[in-house]
C-alpha positions as CSV (number, residue, x, y, z in Angstrom):
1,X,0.0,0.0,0.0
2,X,1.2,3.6,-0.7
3,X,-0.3,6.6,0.7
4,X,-0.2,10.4,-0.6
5,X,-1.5,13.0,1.4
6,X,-2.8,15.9,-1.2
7,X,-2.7,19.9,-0.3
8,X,-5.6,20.6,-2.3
9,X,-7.6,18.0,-4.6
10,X,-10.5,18.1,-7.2
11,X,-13.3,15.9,-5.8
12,X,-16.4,15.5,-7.9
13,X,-15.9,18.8,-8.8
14,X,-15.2,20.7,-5.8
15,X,-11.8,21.7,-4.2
16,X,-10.9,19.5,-1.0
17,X,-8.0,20.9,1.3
18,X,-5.7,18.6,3.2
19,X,-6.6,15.2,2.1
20,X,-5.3,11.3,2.2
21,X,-5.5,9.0,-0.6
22,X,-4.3,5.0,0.0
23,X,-3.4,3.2,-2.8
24,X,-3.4,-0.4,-3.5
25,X,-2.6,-2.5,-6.3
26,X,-3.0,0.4,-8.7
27,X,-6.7,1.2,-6.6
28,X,-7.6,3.7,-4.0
29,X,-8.7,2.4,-1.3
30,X,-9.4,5.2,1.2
31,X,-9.6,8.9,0.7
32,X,-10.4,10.9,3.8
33,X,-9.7,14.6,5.2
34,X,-6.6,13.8,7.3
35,X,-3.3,15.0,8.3
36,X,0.1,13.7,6.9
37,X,1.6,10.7,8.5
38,X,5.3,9.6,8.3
39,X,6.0,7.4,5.2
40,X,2.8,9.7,3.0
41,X,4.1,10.9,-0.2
42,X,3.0,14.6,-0.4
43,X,1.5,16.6,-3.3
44,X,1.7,19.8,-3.1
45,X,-0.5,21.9,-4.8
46,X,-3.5,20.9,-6.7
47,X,-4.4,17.4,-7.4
48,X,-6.6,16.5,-10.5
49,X,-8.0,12.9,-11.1
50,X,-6.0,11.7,-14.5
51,X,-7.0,13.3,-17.3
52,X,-7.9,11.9,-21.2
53,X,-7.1,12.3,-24.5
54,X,-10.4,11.1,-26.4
55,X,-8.8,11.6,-29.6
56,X,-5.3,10.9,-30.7
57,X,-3.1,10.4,-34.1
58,X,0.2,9.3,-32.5
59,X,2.1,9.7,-35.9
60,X,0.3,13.4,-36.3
61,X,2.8,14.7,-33.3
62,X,5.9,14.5,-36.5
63,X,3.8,17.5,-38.4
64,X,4.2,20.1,-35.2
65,X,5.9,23.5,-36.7
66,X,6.5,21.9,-40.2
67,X,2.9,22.8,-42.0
68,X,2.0,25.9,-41.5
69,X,4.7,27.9,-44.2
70,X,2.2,27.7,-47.2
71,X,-1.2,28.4,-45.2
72,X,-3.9,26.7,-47.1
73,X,-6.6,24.6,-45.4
74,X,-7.7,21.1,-44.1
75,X,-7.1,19.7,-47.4
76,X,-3.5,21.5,-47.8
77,X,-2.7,19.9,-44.3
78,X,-3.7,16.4,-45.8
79,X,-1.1,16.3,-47.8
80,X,1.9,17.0,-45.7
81,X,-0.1,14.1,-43.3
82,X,0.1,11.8,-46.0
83,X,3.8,12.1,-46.4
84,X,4.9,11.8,-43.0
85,X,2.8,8.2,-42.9
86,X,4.2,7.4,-45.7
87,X,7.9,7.3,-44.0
88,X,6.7,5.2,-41.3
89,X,7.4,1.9,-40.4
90,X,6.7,-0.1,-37.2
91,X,10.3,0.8,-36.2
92,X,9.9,4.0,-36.7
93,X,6.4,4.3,-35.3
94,X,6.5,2.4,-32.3
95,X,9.8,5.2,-31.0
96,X,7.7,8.4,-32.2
97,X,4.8,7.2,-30.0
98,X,6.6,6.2,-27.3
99,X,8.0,9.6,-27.2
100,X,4.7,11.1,-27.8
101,X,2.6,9.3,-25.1
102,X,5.5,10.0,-23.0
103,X,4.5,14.0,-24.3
104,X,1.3,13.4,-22.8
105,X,1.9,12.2,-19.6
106,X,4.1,15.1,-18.5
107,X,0.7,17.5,-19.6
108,X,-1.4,15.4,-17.2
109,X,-2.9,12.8,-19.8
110,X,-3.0,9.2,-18.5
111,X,-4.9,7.9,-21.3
112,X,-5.4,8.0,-24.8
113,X,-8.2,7.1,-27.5
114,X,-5.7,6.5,-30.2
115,X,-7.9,6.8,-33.6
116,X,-5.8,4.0,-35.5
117,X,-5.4,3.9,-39.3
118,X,-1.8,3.5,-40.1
119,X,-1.6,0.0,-41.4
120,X,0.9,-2.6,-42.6
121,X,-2.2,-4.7,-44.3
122,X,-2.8,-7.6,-43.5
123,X,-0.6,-7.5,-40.6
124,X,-1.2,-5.6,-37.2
125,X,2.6,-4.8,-37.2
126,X,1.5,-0.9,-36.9
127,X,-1.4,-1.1,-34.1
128,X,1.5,-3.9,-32.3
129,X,3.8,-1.0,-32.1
130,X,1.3,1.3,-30.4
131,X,0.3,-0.9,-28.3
132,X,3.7,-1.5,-27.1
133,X,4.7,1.8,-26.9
134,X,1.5,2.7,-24.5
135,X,3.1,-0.5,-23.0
136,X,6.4,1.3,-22.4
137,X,5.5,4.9,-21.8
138,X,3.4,4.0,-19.0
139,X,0.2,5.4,-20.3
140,X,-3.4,3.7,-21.0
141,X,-4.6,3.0,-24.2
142,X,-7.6,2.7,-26.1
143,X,-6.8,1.7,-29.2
144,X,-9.5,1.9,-32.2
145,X,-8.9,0.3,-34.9
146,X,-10.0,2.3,-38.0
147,X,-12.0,1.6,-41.3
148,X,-11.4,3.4,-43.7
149,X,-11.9,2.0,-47.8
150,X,-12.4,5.0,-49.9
151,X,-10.1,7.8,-51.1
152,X,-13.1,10.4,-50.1
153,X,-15.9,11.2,-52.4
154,X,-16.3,14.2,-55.3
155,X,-19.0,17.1,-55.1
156,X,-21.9,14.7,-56.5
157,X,-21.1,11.9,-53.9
158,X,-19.3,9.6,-55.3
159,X,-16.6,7.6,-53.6
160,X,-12.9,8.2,-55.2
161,X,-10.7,5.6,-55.2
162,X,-7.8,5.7,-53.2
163,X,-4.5,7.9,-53.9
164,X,-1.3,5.8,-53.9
165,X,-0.6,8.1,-50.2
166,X,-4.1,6.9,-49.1
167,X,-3.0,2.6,-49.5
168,X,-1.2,2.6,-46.4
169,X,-4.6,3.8,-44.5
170,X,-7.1,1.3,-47.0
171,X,-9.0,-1.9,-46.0
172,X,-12.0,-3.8,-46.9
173,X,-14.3,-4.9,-44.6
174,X,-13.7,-8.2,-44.5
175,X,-9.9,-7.7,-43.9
176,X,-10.5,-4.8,-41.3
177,X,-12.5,-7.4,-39.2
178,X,-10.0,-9.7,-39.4
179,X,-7.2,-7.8,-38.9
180,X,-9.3,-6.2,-35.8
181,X,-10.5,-9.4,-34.6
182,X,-6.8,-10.6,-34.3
183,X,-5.4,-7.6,-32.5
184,X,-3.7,-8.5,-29.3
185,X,-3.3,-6.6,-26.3
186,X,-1.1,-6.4,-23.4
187,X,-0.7,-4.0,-20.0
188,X,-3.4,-1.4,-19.9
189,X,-4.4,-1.5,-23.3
190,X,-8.2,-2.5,-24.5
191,X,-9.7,-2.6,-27.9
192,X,-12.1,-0.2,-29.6
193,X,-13.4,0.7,-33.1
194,X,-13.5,3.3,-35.2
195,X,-15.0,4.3,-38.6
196,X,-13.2,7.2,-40.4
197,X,-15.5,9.1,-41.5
198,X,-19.1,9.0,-44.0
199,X,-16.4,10.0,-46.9
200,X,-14.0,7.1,-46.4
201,X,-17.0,4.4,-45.7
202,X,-20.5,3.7,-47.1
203,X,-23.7,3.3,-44.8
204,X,-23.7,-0.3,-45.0
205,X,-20.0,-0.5,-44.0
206,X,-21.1,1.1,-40.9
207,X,-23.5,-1.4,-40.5
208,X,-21.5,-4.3,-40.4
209,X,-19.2,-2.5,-37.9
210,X,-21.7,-2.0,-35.6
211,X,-22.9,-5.8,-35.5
212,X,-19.2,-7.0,-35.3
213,X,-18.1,-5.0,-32.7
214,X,-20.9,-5.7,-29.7
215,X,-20.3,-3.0,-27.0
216,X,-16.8,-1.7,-27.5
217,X,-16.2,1.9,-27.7
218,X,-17.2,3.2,-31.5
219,X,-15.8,6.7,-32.7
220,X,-16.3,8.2,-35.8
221,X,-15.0,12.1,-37.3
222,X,-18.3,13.5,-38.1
223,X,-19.2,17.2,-40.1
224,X,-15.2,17.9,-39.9
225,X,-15.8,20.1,-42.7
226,X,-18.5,21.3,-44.5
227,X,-16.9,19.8,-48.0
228,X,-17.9,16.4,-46.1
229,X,-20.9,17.4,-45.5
230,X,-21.9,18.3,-48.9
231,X,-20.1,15.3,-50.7
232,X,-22.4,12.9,-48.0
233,X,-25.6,14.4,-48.7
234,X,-24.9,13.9,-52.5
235,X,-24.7,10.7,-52.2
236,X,-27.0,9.7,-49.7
237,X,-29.3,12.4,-48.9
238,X,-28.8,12.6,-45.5
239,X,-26.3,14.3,-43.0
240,X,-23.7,12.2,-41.3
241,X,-25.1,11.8,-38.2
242,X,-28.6,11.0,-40.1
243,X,-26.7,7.8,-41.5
244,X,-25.2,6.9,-39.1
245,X,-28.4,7.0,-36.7
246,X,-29.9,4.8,-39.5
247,X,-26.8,2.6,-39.3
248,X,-27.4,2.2,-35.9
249,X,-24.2,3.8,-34.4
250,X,-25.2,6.6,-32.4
251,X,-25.7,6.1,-28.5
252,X,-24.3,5.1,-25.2
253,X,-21.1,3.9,-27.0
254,X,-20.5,5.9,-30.1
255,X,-18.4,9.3,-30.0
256,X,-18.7,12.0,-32.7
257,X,-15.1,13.0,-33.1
258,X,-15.3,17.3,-34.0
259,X,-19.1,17.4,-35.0
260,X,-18.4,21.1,-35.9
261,X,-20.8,21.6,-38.5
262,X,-24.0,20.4,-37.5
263,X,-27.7,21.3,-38.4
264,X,-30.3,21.2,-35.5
265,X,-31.5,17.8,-36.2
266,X,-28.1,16.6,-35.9
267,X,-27.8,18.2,-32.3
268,X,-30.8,16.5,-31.4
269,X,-29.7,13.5,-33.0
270,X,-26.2,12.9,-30.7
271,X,-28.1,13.4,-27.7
272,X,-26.8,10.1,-25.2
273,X,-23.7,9.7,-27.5
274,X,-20.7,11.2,-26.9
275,X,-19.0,14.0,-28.5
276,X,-15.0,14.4,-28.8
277,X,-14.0,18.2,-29.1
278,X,-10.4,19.1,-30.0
279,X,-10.3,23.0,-30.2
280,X,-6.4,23.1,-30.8
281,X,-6.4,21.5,-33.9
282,X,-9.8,22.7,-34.7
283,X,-8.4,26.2,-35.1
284,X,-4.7,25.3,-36.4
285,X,-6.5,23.6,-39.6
286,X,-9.3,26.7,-39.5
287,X,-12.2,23.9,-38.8
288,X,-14.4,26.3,-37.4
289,X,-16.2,26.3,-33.7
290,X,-18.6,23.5,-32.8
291,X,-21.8,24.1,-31.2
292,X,-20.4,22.8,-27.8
293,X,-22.8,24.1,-25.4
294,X,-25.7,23.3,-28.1
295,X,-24.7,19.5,-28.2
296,X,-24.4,19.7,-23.7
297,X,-27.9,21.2,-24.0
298,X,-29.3,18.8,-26.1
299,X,-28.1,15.7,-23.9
300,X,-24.6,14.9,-25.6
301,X,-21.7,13.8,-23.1
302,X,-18.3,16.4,-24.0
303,X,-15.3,14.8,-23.8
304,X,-11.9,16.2,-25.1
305,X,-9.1,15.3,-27.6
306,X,-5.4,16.8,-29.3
307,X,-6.3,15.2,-32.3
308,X,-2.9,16.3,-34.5
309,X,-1.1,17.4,-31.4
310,X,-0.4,20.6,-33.2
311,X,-0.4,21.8,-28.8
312,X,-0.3,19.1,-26.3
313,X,-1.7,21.4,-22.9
314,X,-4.8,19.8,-21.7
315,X,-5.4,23.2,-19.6
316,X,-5.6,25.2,-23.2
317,X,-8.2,22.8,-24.5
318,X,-10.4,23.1,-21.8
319,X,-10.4,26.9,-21.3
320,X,-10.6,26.8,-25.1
321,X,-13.8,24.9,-25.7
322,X,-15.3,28.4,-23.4
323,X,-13.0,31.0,-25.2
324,X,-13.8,29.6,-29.1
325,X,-17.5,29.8,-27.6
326,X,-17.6,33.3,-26.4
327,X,-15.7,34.3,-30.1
328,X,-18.5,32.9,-31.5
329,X,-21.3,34.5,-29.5
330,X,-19.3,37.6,-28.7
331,X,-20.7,36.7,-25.1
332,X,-19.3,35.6,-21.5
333,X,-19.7,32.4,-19.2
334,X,-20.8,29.4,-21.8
335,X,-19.3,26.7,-19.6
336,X,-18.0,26.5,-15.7
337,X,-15.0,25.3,-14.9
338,X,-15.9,22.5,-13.3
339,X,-17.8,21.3,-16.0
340,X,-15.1,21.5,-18.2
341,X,-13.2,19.8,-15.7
342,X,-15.4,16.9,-15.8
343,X,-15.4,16.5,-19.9
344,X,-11.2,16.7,-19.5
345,X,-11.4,14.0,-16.4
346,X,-14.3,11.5,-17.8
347,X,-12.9,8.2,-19.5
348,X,-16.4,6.5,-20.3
349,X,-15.8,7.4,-23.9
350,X,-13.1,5.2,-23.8
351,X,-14.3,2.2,-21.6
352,X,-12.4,3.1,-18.7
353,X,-15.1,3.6,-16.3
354,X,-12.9,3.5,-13.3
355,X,-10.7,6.0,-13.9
356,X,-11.2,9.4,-14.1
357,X,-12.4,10.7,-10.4
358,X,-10.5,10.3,-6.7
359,X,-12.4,8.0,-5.6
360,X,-12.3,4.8,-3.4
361,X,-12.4,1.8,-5.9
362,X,-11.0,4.0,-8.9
363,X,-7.3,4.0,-10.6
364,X,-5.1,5.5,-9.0
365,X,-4.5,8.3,-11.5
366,X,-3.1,11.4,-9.9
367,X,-2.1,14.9,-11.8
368,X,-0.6,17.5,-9.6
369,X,0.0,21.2,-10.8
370,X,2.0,24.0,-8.7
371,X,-0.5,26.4,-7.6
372,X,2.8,29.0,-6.8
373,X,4.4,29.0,-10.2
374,X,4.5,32.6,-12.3
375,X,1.4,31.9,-14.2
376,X,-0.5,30.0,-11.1
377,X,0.5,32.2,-8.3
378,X,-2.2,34.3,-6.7
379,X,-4.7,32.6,-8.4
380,X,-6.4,29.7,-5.5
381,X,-5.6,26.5,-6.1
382,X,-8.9,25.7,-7.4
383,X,-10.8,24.8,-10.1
384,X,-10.6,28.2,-12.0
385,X,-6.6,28.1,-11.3
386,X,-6.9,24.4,-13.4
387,X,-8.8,25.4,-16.0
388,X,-7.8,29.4,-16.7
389,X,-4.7,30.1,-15.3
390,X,-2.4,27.1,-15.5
391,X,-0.4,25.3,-18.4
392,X,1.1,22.2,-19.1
393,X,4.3,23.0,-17.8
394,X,2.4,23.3,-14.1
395,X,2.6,19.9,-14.2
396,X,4.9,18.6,-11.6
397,X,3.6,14.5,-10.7
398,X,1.8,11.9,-12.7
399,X,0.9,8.9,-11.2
400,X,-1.1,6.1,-13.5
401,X,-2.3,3.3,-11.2
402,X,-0.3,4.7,-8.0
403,X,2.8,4.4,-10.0
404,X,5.0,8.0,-10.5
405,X,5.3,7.9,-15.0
406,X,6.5,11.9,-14.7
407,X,8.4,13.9,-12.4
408,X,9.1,17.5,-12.8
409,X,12.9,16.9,-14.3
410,X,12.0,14.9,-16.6
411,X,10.9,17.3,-19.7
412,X,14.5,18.0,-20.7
413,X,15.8,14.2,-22.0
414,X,11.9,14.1,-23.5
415,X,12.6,16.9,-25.7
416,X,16.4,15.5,-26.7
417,X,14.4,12.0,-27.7
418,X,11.4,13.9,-29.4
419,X,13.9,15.9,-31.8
420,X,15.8,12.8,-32.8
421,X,13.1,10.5,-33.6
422,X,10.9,12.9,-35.5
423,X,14.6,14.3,-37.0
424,X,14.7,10.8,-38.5
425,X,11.4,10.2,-39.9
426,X,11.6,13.5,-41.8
427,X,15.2,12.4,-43.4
């Protein structure tokens, strides 16, 4: 058993002062309102439960600070993706994630939703080196596993075939559910699926996923762009979310990754599912704002994602989902803290239903912030300091199942192993 005694800690919500948290196993056993004992670990300043990413492209975090010379849009930005996967092999992949999940612990993520369509058909040489490097890096993983068949569609709907960049992402459904079905997993890694999107998949593609899969996690990137939008209702007559509803996706376990450009009916539509925001890369490929508050309204669960990792700072996508809001609206005061606090903390998206909150029976996931540094100083080490004052670099301690996988020290070596492995992907 290990025991941590916490200055200040965010407990369903609220801001407890003084408080002791027993681990065991990787579990908390006891959390009470106690003084330190000899032999307690102490966290100073403010303790979060973990926090998670519900929507990652590991191989993404190679593009950071290399795409933005030429400006153009989404579809510019494509193109550079393309040729960084196309340098990738399992090698190479399985040292830029470890790096990069290592990236996200020392932010305050313990897991990740990894959105997975870099293949190596018909092996799972690609999705074995994520999994190992969530293995190594000490983070938890969802991974889901990707369909994706077509190229994308034209303006009247119909599906392209694929470019020779696109091969490397490609499978039919057959071989997907194969290839899925023979996934294996070790540490704290679980399986999920994933459909790319209505342009890279037909209705009755969906379908079949939805039967295979029984009740594991099932994301989807929905109304990215309004271009998808169009292309989907020439060739179906419906919106996204409309087909997919009809496909029989939407609900408890289905997350709609961005969902930025929705008509009311599709609001209405998500309510009970989840939906995945991920405002940094929203605005770095000029996306647009979602209807966040809109979608929470309507009965949608928010959870929250770094998508192409253009930043990794868990702190600016929260405050960010209530700053692209009030841009919007030109008004104050959309969303509280704590509420944004809960769609950063909550791991139900991902099947991780134990995590997420300090709480007897839950993971052991801690995230401590200094409350005295330049930016957090003055501030209360509450939930306000969390979500409006602080940065990633407030992060001091991460512990993932009562186990330390960051301490403050540790960002310096990251960076030297970052810069060489993306170095040699781009050579």
């Amino acid at each position: 058993m290990t025991s941590f005694w916490l200055e200040h800690a965010v407990i369903n919500g609220s801001i407890r002062a003084g408080l002791r948290v027993d681990e065991t196993a990787g579990l908390i056993t006891s959390v009470g309102e106690q003084s330190a004992q000899p032999g307690d670990t102490t966290l100073f300043g403010l303790t979060l439960p973990g926090i998670a990413n519900g929507h990652s492209h590991a191989f993404h975090r190679a593009l950071r600070g290399r795409t933005h010379a030429r400006g153009g849009d989404f579809w510019a930005w494509r193109e550079q993706m393309y040729a960084v996967a196309a340098g990738l092999d399992a090698q190479h992949y399985y040292a830029l994630a470890t790096a990069f999940y290592a990236e996200l612990l020392l932010a305050g993520y313990t897991a990740v939703g990894e959105f997975h369509y870099l293949h190596r058909d018909p092996t799972t040489v690609m999705a074995d080196a994520v999994i190992a490097a969530a293995k190594d890096a000490g983070i938890r993983l969802t991974l889901l596993d990707t369909l994706y068949r077509h190229g994308g569609r034209d303006a009247e709907g119909n599906a392209l075939a694929p470019s020779s960049e696109q091969q490397l992402f490609i499978s039919d459904v057959d071989g997907w559910l194969a290839r899925h079905d023979s996934l294996v997993f070790t540490g704290a890694a679980r399986r999920g699926a994933a459909i790319h999107s209505l342009r890279a998949v037909d209705p009755t593609d969906v379908t079949r996923v939805v039967e295979a899969t029984g009740d594991e996690p099932l994301h989807a990137h929905v109304s990215e762009q309004p271009a998808e939008n169009r292309q989907v209702e020439a060739a179906f007559g419906r919106s996204p979310v409309a087909l997919l509803r009809h496909a029989g996706a939407l609900g408890p376990r289905f997350t709609a990754v961005h969902a930025t450009h929705l008509t009311p009916g599709d609001i209405t539509e998500l309510a009970g599912s989840f939906v995945c925001i991920c405002p940094t890369t929203e605005r770095d490929l000029g996306d647009g704002i979602g209807p966040s508050r809109a979608l929470h309204a309507a009965g949608s669960r928010l959870t929250l994602g770094s998508d192409s990792h253009a930043v990794i700072d868990l702190f600016e996508e929260m405050r960010a989902v209530e700053l692209d809001e009030r841009l919007a609206t030109q008004e104050r005061g959309h969303w509280t803290a704590a509420e944004l606090l809960t769609a950063a903390t909550r791991h139900d998206s991902l099947q991780w239903d134990d995590a997420g909150s300090i709480a007897v029976g839950n993971r052991a996931d801690l995230v401590t912030i200094a409350t005295d540094r330049v930016r957090t100083a003055g501030t209360g080490a509450d939930e306000q300091t969390a979500v409006f004052a602080a940065v990633a670099e407030d992060v001091t301690q991460v512990l993932v199942d009562g186990r330390v996988v960051f301490r403050e020290g540790d960002r310096e070596q990251l960076g030297r192993d970052l810069d060489d492995v993306i170095a040699r992907i781009w050579t």
